[in-house]
ROMIRO-738563 format. One line per field, with one value per residue (C-alpha): residue in three letters; x, z, y. Coordinates in nm, 2 decimals. Each point is the difference from the previous one (the first is absolute). Layout:
<sites>
type = c(ala, ...)
x = c(X, ...)
z = c(Z, ...)
y = c(Y, ...)
</sites>
This chain:
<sites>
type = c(unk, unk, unk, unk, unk, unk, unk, unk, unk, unk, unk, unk, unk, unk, unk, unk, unk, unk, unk, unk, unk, unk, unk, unk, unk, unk, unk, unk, unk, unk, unk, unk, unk, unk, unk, unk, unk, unk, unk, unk, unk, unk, unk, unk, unk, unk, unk, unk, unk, unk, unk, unk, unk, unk, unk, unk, unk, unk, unk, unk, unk, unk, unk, unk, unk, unk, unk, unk, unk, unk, unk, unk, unk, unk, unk, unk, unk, unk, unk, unk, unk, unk, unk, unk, unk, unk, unk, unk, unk, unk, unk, unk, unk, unk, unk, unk, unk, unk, unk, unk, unk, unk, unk, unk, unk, unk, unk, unk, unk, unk, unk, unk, unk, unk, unk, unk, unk, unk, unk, unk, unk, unk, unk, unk, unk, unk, unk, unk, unk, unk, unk, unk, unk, unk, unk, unk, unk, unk, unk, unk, unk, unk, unk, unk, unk, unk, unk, unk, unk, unk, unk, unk, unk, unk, unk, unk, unk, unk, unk, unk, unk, unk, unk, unk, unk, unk, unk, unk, unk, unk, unk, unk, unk, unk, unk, unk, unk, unk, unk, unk, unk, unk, unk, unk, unk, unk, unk, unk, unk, unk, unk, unk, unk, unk, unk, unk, unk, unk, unk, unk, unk, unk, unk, unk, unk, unk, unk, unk, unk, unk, unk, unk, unk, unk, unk, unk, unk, unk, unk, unk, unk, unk, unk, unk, unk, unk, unk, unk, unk, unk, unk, unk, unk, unk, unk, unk, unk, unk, unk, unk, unk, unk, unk, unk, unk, unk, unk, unk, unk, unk, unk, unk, unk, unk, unk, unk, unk, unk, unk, unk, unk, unk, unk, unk, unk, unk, unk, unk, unk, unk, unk, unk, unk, unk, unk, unk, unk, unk, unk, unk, unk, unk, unk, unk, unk, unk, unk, unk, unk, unk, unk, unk, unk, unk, unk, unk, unk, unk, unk, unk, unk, unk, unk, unk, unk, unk, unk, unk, unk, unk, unk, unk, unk, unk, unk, unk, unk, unk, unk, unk, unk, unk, unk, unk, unk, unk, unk, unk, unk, unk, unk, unk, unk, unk, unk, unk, unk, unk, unk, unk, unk, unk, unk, unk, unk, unk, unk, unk, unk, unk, unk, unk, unk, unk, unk, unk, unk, unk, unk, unk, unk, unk, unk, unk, unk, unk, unk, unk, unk, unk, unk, unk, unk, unk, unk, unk, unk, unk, unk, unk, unk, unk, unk, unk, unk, unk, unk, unk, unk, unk, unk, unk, unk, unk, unk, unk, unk, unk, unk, unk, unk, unk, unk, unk, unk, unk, unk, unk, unk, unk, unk, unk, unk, unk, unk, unk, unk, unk, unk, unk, unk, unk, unk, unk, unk, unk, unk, unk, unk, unk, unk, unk, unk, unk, unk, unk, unk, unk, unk, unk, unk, unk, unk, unk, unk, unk, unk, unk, unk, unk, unk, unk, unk, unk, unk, unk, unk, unk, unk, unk, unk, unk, unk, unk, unk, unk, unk, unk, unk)
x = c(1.19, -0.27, 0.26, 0.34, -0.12, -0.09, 0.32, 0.22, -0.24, 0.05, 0.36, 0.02, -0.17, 0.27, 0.25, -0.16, -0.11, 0.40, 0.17, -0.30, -0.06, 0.27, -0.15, -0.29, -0.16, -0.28, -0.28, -0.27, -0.34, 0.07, 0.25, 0.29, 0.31, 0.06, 0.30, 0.18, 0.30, 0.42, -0.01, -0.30, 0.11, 0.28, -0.12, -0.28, 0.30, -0.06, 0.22, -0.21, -0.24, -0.39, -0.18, -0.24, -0.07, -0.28, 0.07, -0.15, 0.34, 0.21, -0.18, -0.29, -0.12, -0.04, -0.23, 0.01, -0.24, -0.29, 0.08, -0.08, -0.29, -0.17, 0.18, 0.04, 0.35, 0.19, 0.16, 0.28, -0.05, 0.27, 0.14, 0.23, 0.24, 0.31, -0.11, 0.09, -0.30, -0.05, -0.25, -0.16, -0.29, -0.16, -0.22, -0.25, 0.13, -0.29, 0.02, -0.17, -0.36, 0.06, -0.03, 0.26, 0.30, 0.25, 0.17, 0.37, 0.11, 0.28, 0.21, 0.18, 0.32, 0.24, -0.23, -0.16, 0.12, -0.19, -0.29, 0.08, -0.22, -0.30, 0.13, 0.02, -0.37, -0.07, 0.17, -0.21, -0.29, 0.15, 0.09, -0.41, -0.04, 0.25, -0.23, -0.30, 0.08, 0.20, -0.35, -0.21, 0.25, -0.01, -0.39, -0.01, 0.24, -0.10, -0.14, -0.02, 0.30, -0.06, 0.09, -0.33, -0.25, -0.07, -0.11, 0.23, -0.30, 0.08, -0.16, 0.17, 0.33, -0.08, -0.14, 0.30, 0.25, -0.16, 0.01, 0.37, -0.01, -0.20, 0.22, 0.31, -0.19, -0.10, -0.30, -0.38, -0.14, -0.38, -0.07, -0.31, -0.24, -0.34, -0.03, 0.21, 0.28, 0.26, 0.06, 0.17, 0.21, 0.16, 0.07, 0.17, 0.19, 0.08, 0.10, 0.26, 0.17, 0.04, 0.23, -0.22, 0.02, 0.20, -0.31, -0.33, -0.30, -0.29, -0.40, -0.26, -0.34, -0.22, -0.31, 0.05, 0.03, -0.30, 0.05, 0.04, 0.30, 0.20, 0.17, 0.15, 0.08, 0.15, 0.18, 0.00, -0.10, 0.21, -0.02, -0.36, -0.07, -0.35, -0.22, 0.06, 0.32, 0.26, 0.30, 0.27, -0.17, -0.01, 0.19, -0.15, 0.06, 0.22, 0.23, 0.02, 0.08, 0.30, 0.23, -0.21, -0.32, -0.36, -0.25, -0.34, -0.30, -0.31, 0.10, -0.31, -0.18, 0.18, -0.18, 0.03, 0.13, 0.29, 0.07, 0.11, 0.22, 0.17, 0.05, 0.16, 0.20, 0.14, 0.10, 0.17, 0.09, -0.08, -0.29, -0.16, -0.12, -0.34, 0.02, 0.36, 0.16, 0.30, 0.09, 0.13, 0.15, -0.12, 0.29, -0.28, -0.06, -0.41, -0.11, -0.38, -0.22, -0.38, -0.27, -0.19, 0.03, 0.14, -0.04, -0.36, 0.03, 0.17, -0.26, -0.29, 0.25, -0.01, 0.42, 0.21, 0.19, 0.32, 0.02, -0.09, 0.28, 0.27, -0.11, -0.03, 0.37, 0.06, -0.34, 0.07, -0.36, -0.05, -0.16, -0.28, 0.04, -0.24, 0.17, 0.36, -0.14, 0.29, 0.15, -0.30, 0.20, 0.29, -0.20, -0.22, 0.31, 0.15, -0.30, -0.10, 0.40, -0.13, -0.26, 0.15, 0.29, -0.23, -0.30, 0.26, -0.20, 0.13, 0.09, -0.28, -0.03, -0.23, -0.16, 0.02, -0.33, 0.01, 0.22, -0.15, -0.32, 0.12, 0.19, -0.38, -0.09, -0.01, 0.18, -0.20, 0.25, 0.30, 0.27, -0.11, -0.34, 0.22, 0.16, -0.33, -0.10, 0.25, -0.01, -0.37, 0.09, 0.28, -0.19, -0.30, 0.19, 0.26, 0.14, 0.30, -0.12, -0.30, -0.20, -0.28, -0.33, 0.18, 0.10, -0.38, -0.11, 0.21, -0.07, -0.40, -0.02, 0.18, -0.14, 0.16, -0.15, 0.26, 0.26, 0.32, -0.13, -0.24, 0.25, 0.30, 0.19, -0.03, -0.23, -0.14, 0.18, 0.33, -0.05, -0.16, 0.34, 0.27, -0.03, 0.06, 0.30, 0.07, -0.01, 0.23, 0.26, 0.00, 0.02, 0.31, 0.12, -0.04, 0.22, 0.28, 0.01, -0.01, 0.25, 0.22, -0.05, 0.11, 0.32, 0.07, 0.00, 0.12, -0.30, -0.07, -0.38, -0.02, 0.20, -0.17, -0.35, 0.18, 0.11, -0.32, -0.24, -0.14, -0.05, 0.18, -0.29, -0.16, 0.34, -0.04, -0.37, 0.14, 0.26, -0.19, -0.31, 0.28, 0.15, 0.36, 0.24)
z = c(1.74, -0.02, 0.30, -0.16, -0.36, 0.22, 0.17, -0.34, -0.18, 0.31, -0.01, -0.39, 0.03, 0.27, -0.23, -0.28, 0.17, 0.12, -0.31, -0.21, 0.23, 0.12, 0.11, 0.24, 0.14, 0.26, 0.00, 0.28, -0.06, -0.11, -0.26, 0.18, 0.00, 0.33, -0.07, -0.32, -0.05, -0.06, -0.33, -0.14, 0.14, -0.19, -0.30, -0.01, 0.08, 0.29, 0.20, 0.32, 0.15, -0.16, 0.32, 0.09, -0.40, -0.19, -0.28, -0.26, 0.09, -0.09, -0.26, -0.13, -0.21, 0.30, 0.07, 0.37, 0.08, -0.23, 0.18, 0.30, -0.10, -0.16, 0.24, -0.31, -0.07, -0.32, -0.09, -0.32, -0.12, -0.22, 0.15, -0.24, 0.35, -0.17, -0.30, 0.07, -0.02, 0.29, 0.16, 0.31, 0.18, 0.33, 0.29, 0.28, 0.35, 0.25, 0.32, 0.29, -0.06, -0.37, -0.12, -0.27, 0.19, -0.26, -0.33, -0.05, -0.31, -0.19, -0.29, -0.24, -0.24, -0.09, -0.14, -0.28, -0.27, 0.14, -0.07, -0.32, -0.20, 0.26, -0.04, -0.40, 0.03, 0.30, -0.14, -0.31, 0.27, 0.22, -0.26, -0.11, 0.37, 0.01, -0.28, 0.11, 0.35, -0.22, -0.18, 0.33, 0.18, -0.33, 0.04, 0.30, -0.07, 0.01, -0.33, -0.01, 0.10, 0.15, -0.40, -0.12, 0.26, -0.28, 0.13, 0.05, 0.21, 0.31, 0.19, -0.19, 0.04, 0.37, 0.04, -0.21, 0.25, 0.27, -0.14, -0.05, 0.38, 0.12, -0.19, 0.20, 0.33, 0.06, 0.11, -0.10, -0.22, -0.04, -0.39, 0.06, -0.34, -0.22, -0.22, -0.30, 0.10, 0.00, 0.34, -0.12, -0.27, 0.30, 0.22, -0.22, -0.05, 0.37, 0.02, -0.32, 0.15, 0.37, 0.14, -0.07, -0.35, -0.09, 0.23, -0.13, -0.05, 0.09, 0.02, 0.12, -0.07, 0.32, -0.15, -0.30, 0.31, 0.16, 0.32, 0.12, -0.21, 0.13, 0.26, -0.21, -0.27, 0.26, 0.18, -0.18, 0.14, 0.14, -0.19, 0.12, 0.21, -0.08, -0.21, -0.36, 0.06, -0.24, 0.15, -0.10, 0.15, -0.16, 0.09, 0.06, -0.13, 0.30, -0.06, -0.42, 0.17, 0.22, -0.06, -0.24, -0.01, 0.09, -0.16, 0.17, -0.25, 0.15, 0.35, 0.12, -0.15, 0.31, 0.26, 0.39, 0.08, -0.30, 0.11, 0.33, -0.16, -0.23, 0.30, 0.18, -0.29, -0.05, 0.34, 0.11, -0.40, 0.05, -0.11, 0.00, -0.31, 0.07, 0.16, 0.13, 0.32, -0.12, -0.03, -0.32, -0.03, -0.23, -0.13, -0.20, -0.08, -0.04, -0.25, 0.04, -0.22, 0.06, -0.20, 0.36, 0.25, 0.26, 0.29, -0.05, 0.02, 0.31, 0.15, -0.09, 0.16, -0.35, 0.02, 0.27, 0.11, 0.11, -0.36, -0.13, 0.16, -0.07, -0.37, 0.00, 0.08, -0.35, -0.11, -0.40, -0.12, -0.40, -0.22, -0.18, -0.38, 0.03, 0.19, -0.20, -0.37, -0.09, 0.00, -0.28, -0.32, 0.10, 0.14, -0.28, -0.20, 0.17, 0.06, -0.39, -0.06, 0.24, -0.18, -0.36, 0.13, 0.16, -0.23, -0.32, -0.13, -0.20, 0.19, 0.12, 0.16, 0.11, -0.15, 0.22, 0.03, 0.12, 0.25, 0.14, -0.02, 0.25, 0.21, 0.08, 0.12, 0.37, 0.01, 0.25, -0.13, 0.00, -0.22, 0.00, -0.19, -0.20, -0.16, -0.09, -0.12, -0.23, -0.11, -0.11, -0.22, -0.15, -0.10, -0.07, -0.32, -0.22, -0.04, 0.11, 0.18, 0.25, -0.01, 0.22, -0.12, 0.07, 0.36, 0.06, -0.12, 0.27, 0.26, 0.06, 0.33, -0.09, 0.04, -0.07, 0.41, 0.12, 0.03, 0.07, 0.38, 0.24, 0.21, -0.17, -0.12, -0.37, -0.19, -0.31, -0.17, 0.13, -0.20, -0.30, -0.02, 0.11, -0.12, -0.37, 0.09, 0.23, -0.30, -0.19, 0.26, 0.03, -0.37, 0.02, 0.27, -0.18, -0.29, 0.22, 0.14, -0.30, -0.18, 0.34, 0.00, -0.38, 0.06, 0.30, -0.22, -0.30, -0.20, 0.07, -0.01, 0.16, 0.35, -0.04, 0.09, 0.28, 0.14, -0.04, 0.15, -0.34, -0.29, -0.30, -0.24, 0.27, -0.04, -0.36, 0.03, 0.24, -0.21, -0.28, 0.16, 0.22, -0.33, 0.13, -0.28)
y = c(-5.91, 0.34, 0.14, -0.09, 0.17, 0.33, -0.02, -0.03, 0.25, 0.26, -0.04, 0.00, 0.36, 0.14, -0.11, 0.16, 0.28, 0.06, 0.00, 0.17, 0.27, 0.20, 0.35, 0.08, 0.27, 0.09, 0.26, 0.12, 0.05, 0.31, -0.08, 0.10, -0.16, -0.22, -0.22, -0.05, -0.28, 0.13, -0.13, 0.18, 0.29, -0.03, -0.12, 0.31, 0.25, 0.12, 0.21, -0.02, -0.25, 0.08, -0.07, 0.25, 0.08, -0.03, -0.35, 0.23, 0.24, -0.27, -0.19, 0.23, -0.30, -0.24, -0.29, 0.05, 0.23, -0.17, -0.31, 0.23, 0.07, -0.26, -0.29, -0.18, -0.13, 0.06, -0.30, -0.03, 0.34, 0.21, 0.36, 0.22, 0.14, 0.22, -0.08, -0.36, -0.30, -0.21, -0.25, 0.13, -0.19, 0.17, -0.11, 0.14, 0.01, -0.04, 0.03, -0.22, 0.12, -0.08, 0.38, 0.06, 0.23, 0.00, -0.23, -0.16, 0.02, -0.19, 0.03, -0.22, 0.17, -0.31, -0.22, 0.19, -0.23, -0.27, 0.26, 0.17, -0.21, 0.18, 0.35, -0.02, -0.07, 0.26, 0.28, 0.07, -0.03, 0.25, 0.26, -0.02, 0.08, 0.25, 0.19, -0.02, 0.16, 0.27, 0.07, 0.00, 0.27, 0.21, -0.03, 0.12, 0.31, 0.37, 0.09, 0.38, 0.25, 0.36, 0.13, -0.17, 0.21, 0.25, 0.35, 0.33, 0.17, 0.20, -0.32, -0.28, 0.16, 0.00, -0.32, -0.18, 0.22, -0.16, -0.37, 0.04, 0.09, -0.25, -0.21, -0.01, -0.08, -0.40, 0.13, -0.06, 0.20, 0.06, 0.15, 0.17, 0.12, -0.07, -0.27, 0.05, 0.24, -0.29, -0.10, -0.34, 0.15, 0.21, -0.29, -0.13, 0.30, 0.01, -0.35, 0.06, 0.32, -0.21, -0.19, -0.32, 0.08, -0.34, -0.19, -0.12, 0.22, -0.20, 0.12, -0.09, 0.19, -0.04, 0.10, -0.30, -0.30, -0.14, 0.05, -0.36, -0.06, 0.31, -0.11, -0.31, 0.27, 0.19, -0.24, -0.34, -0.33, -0.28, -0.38, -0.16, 0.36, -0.15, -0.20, 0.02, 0.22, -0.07, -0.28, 0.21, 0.31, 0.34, 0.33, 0.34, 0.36, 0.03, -0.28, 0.09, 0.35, -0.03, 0.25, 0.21, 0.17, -0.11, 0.24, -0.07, 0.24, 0.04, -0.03, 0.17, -0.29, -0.26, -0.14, 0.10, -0.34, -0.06, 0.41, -0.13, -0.26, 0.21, 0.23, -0.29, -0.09, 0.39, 0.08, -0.37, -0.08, -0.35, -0.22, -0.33, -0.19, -0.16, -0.35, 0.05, 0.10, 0.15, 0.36, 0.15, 0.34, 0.22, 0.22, 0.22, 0.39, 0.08, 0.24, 0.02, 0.20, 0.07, 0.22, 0.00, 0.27, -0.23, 0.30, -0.02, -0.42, 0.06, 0.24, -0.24, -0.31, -0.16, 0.02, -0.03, 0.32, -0.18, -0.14, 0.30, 0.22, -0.32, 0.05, 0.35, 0.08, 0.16, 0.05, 0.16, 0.12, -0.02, 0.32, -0.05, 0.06, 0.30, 0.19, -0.07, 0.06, 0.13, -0.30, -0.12, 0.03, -0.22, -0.24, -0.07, 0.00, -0.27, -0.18, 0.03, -0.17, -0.25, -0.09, 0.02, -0.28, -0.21, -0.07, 0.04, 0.30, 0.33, 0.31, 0.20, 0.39, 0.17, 0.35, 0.31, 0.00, -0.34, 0.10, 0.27, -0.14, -0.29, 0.30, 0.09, -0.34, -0.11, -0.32, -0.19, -0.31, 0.19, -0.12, -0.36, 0.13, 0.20, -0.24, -0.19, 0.28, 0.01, -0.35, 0.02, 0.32, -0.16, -0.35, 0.25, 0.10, -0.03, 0.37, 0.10, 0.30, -0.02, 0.25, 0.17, -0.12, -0.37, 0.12, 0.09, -0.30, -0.19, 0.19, -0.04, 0.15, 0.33, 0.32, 0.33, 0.06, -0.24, 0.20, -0.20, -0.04, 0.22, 0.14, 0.03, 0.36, -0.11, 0.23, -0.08, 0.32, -0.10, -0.31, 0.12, 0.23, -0.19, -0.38, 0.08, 0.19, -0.30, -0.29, 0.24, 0.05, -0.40, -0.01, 0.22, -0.20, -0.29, 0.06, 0.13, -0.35, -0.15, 0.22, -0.06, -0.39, -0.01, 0.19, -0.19, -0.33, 0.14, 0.02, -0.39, -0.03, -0.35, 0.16, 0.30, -0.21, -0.15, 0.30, 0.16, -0.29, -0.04, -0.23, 0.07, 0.06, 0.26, 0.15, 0.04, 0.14, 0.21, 0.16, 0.02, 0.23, 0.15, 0.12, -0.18, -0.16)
</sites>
């Protein structure tokens, strides 16, 4: 009786599996096409047989290659394929030592209004879905463009010359600088003005990572890599980064041993995620960024000097703030508009003798301190204009002896005579851009602000101590 039930149930499913499923296709273990049947060919539109391709080339939204990787099977899923739903189920091919060297995959058109009642339900699922990937790639897009590196110094126009070179080559970059000068804002820059602009930007700061968990956050870990790993297993930064940019910060922070495997993983472009066998490629630009002096970590054999010369193909070294003051006026303009939009405060500015008082200073910080020095004067009072007694009383360590920097071709005179001229040039500057912005959009004060990066009430305190109507 058990072997006559088995017999009718097999032959029930070739039946059903006939007349349900009417295209198939065949992958390797590298997700490329091996064998495809004449009807999904045809029904996919395809002038010429697939073999050799990559699924994803076909059918970017493909099942396949997780089934690949996981050996799990899909089974009853929906697939939107030319904008058409279907059923698709897909299953591991092993081969005779039981290792996973490929899946078969089938598909199911004509019988969709025996499944309508599934899809009504799926759909709403799959448009939720369809969301929250859309918010994760917009997380992980460049924030900051080349425009918003603010600085017309003989040195910033240099160094943003040579990003918008370093730019067009899918090489690695090494962004070289002390703490604070904005190393990340210009990777991002770079990434923007690439051709991986449309890619994800993904980074990972070395120096944040215990060292343990850097290789899984490097290269992710396979399902049950090892005990307490999560069953679905996890990607890593390479995977999030394929066809973008990986920005690695603090790379003089890395370990000898995961040195050697991002070595590996630049010059073959391939990886393995922990636990597994299989090699993924790794379609990925590095920016890296360190405030270390990496030759001397090389001399004392604290970072490799193969890495170091793969990284250091277009090595872009950052300027200090002290030795680009003149760059001080617009910066603390922009930062102080930062800090008005994002704490919902009134506009602020600073006193000339404000800002030549911090044209004195040394900037050990750079721009990052800066800007926190900017934020406690501005929650230190409530007046519009900051002046210089407030400025001293933020900066505890000055002293009129720290000139700017030892070392540098600033002299105290040069400042004492030249920043108040400075602020009034920007000033000037200032109103011609505003006067320009307003003509440009017809006097239209909410465009204006958009045009000018601003909010609209800083655009009114603007014009009002810039005397514009």
């Amino acid at each position: 009786m058990q072997q006559q039930l088995e017999h009718q149930a097999v032959e029930f499913f070739q039946q059903s599996f006939a007349s349900f499923y009417q295209h198939s296709i065949a992958v390797d273990i590298n997700s490329r096409v091996t064998w495809i049947s004449d009807s999904y060919q045809t029904f996919l539109a395809l002038d010429r047989s697939p073999v050799g391709r990559l699924i994803t080339d076909i059918l970017p939204n493909s099942f396949m290659p997780r089934v690949v990787s996981s050996g799990k099977p899909v089974l009853l899923d929906m697939l939107n394929i030319n904008g058409q739903w279907v059923v698709v189920s897909s299953f591991p091919l092993t081969d005779e030592g039981g290792q996973i060297s490929g899946a078969f995959g089938f598909v199911a058109v004509d019988q969709m209004q025996r499944i309508k009642p599934l899809l009504e339900r799926y759909a709403p699922l799959q448009l939720q879905l369809k969301k929250a990937q859309d918010e994760l790639r917009e997380s992980r897009r460049a924030r900051y463009t080349l425009s918003q590196c603010i600085g017309n110094s003989v040195s910033m126009k240099r160094l943003k010359q040579q990003v918008a070179q370093a730019a067009g080559y899918d090489l690695a970059v090494m962004l070289q600088g002390e703490t604070g000068t904005g190393k990340e804002l210009f990777a991002h820059a770079l990434h923007n003005l690439s051709l991986r602009s449309n890619g994800p930007f993904v980074s990972v700061n070395v120096a944040a990572i215990p060292e343990g968990l850097l290789e899984a956050e490097f290269f992710g870990v396979s399902p049950g890599a090892y005990t307490g790993a999560d069953r679905k297993g996890r990607d890593g930064k390479f995977k999030l980064a394929q066809g973008g940019t990986l920005f690695l910060d603090e790379i003089g922070d890395m370990s000898l041993e995961l040195q050697s495997k991002l070595l590996r993983v630049i010059e073959e472009k391939e990886f393995e995620s922990l636990g597994s066998n299989r090699l993924q490629t790794a379609d990925v630009r590095i920016i890296a960024a360190t405030c270390q002096p990496l030759e001397e970590l090389v001399s004392a054999k604290k970072f490799r000097p193969d890495l170091y010369y793969r990284l250091t193909t277009l090595p872009l070294n950052l300027p200090p703030l002290r030795e680009r003051l003149d760059d001080l006026p617009s910066l603390c303009e922009r930062l102080l508009d930062e800090i008005v939009i994002n704490h919902s405060g009134h506009y602020r500015q600073l006193s000339l003798e404000s800002l030549e008082l911090l044209g004195h200073y040394h900037w050990p910080g750079n721009v990052r301190e800066l800007k926190n020095v900017l934020e406690r004067a501005c929650v230190a009072t409530d007046e519009e204009v900051i002046e210089v007694e407030l400025i001293r009383q933020v900066l505890p360590r000055f002293e009129m002896s720290e000139l700017a920097s030892a070392g540098t071709s600033v002299d105290r005179k040069q400042i004492h005579s030249a920043m108040p001229s400075l602020a009034e040039t920007m000033q000037k500057a200032e109103r011609e851009a505003i006067l320009s912005a307003l003509a440009t959009t017809k006097n239209h004060k909410s465009n204006t602000a958009k045009v000018l990066g601003i909010s609209r009430a800083s655009l009114y305190e603007k014009m009002h101590r810039l005397g514009v109507k």
